[in-house]
C-alpha positions as CSV (number, residue, x, y, z in Angstrom):
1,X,79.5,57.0,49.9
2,X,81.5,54.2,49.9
3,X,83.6,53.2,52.9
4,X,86.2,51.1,52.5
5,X,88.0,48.2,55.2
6,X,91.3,45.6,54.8
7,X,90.3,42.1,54.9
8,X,93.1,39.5,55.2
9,X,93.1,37.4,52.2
10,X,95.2,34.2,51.8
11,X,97.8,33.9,48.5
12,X,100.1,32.3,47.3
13,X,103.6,33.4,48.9
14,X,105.9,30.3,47.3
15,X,105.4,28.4,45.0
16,X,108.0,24.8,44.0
17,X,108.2,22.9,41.1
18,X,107.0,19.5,41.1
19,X,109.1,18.2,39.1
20,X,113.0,20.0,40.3
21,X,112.0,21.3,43.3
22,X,113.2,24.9,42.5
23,X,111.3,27.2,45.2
24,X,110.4,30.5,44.3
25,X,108.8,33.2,46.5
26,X,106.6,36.4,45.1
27,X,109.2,38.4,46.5
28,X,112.4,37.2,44.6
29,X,114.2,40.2,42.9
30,X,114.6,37.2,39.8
31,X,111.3,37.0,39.0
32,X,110.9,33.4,39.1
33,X,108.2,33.3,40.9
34,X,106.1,35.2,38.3
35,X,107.3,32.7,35.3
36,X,105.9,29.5,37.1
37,X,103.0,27.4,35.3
38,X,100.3,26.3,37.1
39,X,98.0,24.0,36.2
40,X,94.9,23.2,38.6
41,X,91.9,21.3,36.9
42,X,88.8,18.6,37.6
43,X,89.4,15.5,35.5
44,X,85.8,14.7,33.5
45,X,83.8,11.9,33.1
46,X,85.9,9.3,31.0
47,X,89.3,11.0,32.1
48,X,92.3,8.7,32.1
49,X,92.7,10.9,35.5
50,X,89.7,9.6,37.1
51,X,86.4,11.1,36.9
52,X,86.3,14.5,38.8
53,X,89.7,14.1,40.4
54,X,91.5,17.0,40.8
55,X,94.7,17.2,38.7
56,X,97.1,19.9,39.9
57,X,101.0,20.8,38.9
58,X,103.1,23.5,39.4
59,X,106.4,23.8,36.9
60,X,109.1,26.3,36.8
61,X,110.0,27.8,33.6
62,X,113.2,25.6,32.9
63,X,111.2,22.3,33.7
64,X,108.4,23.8,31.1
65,X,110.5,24.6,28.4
66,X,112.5,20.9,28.8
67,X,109.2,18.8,29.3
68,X,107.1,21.2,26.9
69,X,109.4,22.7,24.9
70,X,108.6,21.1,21.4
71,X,105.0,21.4,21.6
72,X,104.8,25.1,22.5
73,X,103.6,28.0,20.5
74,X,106.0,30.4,21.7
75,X,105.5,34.1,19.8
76,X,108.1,37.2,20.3
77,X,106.0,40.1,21.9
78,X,106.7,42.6,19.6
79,X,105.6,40.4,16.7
80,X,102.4,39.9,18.6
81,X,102.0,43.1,19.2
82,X,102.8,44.2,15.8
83,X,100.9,42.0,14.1
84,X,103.9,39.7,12.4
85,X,103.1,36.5,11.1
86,X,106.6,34.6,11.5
87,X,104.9,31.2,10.6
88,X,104.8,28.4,13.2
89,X,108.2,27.6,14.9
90,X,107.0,23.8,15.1
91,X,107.5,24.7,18.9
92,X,110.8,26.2,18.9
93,X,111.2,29.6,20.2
94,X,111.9,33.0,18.6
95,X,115.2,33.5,17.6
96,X,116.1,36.3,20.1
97,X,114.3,34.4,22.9
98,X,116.0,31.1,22.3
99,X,119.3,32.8,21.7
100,X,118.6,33.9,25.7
101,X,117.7,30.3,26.7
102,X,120.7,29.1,25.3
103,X,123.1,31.9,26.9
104,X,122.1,30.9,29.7
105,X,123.5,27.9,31.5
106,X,121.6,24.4,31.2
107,X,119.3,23.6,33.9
108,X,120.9,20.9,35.5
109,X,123.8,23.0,35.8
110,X,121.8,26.1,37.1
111,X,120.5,23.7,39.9
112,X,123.9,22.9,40.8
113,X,125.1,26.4,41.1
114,X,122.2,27.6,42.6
115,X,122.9,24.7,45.3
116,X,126.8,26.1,45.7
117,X,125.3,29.3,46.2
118,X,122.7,28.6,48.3
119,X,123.1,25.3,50.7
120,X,119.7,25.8,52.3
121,X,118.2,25.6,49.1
122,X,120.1,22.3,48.5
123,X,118.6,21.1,52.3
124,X,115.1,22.1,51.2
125,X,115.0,20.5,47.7
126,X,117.1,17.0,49.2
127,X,114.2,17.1,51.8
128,X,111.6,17.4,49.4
129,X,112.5,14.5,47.4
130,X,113.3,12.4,50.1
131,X,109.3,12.7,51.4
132,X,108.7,11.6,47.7
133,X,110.8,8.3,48.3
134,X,111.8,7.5,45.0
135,X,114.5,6.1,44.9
136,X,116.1,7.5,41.2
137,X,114.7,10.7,42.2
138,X,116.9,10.5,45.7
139,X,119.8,9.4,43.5
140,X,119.6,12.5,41.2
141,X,119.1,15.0,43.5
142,X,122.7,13.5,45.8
143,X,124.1,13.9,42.7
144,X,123.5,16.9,42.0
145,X,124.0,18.3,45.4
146,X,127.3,16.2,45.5
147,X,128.4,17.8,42.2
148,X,127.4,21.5,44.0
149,X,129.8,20.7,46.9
150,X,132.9,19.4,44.7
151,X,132.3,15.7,45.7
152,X,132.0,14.1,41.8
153,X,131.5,10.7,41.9
């Protein structure tokens, strides 16, 4: 017989990209959340990293695709699943999956709408660069929050 108890268990319940700031939580109804990269790893002996640091980031699709983009092996599902040999894309998507990316709005100008939208998310992400301190970084992100807010200089 086997009897069974609840145990609390900690997660992960948010996660933010390193490199924008976008915040996503494993609730959001646009799945963000679930298209985050994270990379968590011990550095070995030799490593330009250090030997046996830890190396950690977390990226959000957009920041992936921009940093990544021309180095990754991206391959449609179905032709996957179907067996399909579509050669190598030298990095570049599929041509219904990049058609997507590209209907979409650029990042930069997602940010900025999602800032419009959303002014706590604007407060969160200024805060979160401003712990960072540097000072580009601080520049960027006023700009983008002043370009959210119809003040374009």
């Amino acid at each position: 017989m086997k009897r069974k108890d609840v145990r609390p268990q900690s997660y992960v319940k948010e996660l933010c990209c390193d490199r924008c700031s976008r915040v996503a939580e494993i609730n959001d109804i646009d799945c963000e959340f679930h298209e985050f990269t994270s990379i968590e790893y011990e550095a070995g002996y030799g490593s330009i990293f250090g030997d046996r640091n830890k190396v950690e980031i977390d990226l959000c699709q957009r920041c992936m695709k921009e940093l990544l983009g021309p180095w990754l092996r991206v391959t449609d599902h179905q032709e996957a699943h179907f067996g399909l040999d579509l050669r190598n894309h030298g990095g570049e998507s599929p041509v219904q999956s990049d058609r997507l990316f590209q209907g979409s709005r650029s990042h930069e100008n997602a940010t900025i709408q999602e800032f419009s939208d959303n002014p706590k998310e604007a407060a969160a992400y200024l805060k979160a660069v401003l712990e960072r301190g540097d000072k580009d970084e601080i520049k960027m992100a006023l700009r983008r929050i002043a370009a959210a807010f119809g003040h374009n200089k």
